[in-house]
C-alpha positions as CSV (number, residue, x, y, z in Angstrom):
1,X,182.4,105.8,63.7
2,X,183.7,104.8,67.0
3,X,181.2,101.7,67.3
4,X,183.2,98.7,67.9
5,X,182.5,95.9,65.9
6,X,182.2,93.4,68.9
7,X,179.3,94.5,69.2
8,X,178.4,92.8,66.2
9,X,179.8,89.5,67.4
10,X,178.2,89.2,70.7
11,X,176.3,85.6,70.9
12,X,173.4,85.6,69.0
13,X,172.2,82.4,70.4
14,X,169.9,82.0,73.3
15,X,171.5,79.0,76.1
16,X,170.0,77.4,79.1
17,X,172.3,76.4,81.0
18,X,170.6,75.2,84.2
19,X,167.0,75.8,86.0
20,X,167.0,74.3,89.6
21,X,164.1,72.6,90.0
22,X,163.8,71.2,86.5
23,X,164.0,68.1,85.1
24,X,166.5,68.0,81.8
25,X,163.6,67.1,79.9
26,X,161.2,69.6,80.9
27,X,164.5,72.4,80.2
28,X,164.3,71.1,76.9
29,X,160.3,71.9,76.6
30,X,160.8,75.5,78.2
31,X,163.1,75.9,75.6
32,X,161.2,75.0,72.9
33,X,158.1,77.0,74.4
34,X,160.3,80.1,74.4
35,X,161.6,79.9,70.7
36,X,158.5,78.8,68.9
37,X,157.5,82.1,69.1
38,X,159.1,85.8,69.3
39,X,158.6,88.1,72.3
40,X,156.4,91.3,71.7
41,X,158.9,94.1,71.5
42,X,159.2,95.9,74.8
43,X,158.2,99.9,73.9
44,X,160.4,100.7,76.9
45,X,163.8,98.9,75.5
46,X,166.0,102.2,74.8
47,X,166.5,101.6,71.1
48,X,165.1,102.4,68.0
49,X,165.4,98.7,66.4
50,X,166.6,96.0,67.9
51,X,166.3,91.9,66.8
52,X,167.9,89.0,68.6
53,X,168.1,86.1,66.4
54,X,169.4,82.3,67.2
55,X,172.7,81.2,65.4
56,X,171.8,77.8,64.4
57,X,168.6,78.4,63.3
58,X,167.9,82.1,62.7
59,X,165.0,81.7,64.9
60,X,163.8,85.3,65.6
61,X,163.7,85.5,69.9
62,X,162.9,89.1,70.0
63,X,162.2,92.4,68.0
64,X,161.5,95.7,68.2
65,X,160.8,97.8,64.9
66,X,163.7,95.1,63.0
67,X,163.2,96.5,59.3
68,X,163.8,100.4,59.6
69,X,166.5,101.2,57.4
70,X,169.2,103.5,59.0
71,X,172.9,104.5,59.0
72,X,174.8,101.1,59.9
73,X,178.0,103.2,60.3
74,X,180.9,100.6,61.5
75,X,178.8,98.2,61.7
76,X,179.1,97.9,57.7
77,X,182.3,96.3,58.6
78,X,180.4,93.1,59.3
79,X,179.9,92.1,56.0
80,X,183.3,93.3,55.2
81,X,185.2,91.2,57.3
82,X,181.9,88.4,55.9
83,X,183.5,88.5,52.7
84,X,187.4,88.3,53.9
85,X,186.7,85.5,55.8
86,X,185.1,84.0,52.7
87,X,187.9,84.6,50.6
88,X,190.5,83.2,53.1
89,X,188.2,80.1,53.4
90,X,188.2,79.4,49.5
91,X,192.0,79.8,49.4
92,X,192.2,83.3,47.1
93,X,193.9,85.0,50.6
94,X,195.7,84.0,53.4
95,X,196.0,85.3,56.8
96,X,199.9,85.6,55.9
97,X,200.0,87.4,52.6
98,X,201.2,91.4,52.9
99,X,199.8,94.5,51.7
100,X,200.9,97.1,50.6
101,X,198.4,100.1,51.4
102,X,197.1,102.0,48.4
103,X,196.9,106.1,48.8
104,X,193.3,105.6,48.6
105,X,192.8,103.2,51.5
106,X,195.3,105.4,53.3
107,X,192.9,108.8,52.8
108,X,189.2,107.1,54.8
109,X,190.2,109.3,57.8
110,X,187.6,108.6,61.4
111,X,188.8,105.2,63.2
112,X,191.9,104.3,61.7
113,X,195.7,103.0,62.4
114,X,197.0,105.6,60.1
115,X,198.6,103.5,57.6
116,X,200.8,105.1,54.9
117,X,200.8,104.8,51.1
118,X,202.8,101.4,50.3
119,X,203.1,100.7,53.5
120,X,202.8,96.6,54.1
121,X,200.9,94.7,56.6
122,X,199.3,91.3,56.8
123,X,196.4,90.1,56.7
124,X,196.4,89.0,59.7
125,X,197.1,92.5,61.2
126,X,194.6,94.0,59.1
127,X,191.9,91.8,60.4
128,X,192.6,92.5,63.7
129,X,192.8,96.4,62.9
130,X,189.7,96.3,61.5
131,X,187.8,94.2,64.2
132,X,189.0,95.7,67.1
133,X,189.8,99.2,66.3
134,X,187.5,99.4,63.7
135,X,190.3,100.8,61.4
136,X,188.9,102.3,57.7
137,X,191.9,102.3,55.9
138,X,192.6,98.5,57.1
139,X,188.8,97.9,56.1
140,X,189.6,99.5,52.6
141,X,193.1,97.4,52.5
142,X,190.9,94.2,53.0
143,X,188.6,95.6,50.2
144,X,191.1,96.2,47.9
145,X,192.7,93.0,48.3
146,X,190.2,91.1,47.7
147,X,188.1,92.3,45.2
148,X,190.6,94.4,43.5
149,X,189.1,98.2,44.2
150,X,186.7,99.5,47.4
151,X,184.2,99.8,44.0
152,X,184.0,96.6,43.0
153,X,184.2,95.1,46.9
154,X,181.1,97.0,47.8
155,X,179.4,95.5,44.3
156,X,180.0,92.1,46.1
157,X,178.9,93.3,49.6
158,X,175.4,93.9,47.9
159,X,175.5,90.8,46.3
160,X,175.8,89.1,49.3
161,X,173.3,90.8,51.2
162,X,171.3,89.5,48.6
163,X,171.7,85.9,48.6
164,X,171.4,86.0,52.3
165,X,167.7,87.9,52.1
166,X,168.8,90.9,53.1
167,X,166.2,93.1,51.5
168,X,166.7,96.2,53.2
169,X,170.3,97.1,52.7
170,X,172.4,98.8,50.1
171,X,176.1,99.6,50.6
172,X,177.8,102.1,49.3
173,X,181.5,101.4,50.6
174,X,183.2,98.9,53.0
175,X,183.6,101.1,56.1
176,X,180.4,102.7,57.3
177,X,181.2,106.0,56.2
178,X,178.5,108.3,56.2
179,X,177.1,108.1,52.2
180,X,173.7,109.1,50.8
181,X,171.9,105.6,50.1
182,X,173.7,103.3,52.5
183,X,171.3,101.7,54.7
184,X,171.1,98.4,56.7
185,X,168.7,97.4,59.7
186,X,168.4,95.3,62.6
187,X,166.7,91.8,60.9
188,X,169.7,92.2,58.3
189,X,172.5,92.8,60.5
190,X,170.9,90.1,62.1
191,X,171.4,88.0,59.0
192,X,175.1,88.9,58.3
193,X,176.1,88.1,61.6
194,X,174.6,84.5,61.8
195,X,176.8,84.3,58.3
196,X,180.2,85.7,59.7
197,X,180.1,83.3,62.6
198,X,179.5,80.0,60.9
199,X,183.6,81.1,60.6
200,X,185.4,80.0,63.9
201,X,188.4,82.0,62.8
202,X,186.8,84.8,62.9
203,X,186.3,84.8,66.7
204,X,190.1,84.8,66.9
205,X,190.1,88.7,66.4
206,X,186.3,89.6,67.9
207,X,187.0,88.2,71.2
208,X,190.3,90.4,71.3
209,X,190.5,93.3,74.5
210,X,193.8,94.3,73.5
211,X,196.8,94.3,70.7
212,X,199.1,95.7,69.3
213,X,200.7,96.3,65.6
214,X,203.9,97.0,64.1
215,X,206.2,95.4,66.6
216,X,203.8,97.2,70.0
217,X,204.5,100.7,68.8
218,X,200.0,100.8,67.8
219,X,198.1,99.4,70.6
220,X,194.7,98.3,69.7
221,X,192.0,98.6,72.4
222,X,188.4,97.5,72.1
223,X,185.9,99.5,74.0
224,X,183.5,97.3,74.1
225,X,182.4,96.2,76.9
226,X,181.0,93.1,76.7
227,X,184.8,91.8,75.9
């Protein structure tokens, strides 16, 4: 459960950005030559399944084994946050309403900033709880804000795999807990991504190394690397 969720939100997209040698035109038919068609799968890439997809056009560059269904752990917080965004977008949140924490979202245990029954936070604070610290009870906050109960959230989480063709995922809660059923893979996480970033606020809190909540006294750190 310690998987960060930047991980997740690393560029999807494939850029050149200069070949010496090359005209500008002749860049632009590499290009094309190298997305028309995915790259076999290198058996020697230390992964199980792997997929790197284009942004724009969800273009498939690369694969390896991208429809095994496994444990997405954390990374189930992808479609969570997917589904926050969505609802701040259409006006039914905002990034400054509180929250009081139920005893339920305060109970997930693993990665979390420990909130306390009825304690308040924003959420704005909650968003960045949950993408940088990968915080359950902040995930389950979110949840319950949104949809009302963590039950009736993960009903829309499946819906929305759904409508974005993601046929080999089922969710079972909004944190990546481990639960009997709840399965994602690489071409679907794939898919949720591309969705989550057509939202430029959410790169606000994924591009985040460091934080803090509740006036500096929680620091949030992201371990990921690649930030």
């Amino acid at each position: 459960m310690k998987k960060k969720l930047a991980a997740m939100f690393a560029a999807l997209s494939l850029v050149v950005v200069g070949m010496p040698g090359y005209a500008e035109d002749t860049i632009e038919n590499i290009e094309m030559d190298v997305l028309e068609t995915a790259a076999k799968a290198d058996e020697t890439l230390p992964a199980r399944s792997a997929i790197l997809m284009e942004q724009d056009t969800g273009r498939v560059l690369f694969e390896k084994n991208p429809d095994e269904p496994m444990p997405p752990a954390s990374i189930t917080k992808v479609m969570t946050l997917l589904l926050t965004m969505e609802a701040i977008e259409s006006g039914q949140i905002r990034l400054t309403d509180m929250v009081a924490c139920s005893e339920y979202a305060a109970s997930m245990g693993g990665s979390q900033i420990w909130l306390e029954p009825g304690e308040e936070m924003s959420v704005d604070d909650l968003l960045k709880a949950t993408a940088i610290a990968s915080a359950n009870d902040a995930a389950v906050d979110l949840a319950e804000l949104v949809a009302g109960s963590e039950d009736a959230f993960v009903d829309r989480m499946n819906a929305r795999a759904e409508e974005l063709g993601m046929e080999n995922t089922h969710f079972m809660n909004a944190t990546g807990l481990d639960a009997e059923g709840h399965v994602s893979t690489a071409r679907d996480i794939a898919l949720m991504s591309r969705a989550l970033l057509q939202y430029p606020l959410i790169s606000e809190y994924s591009k985040i190394w460091m934080s803090s909540l509740r006036n500096g006294e929680t620091q949030l750190v992201n371990t990921n690397k690649i930030v």
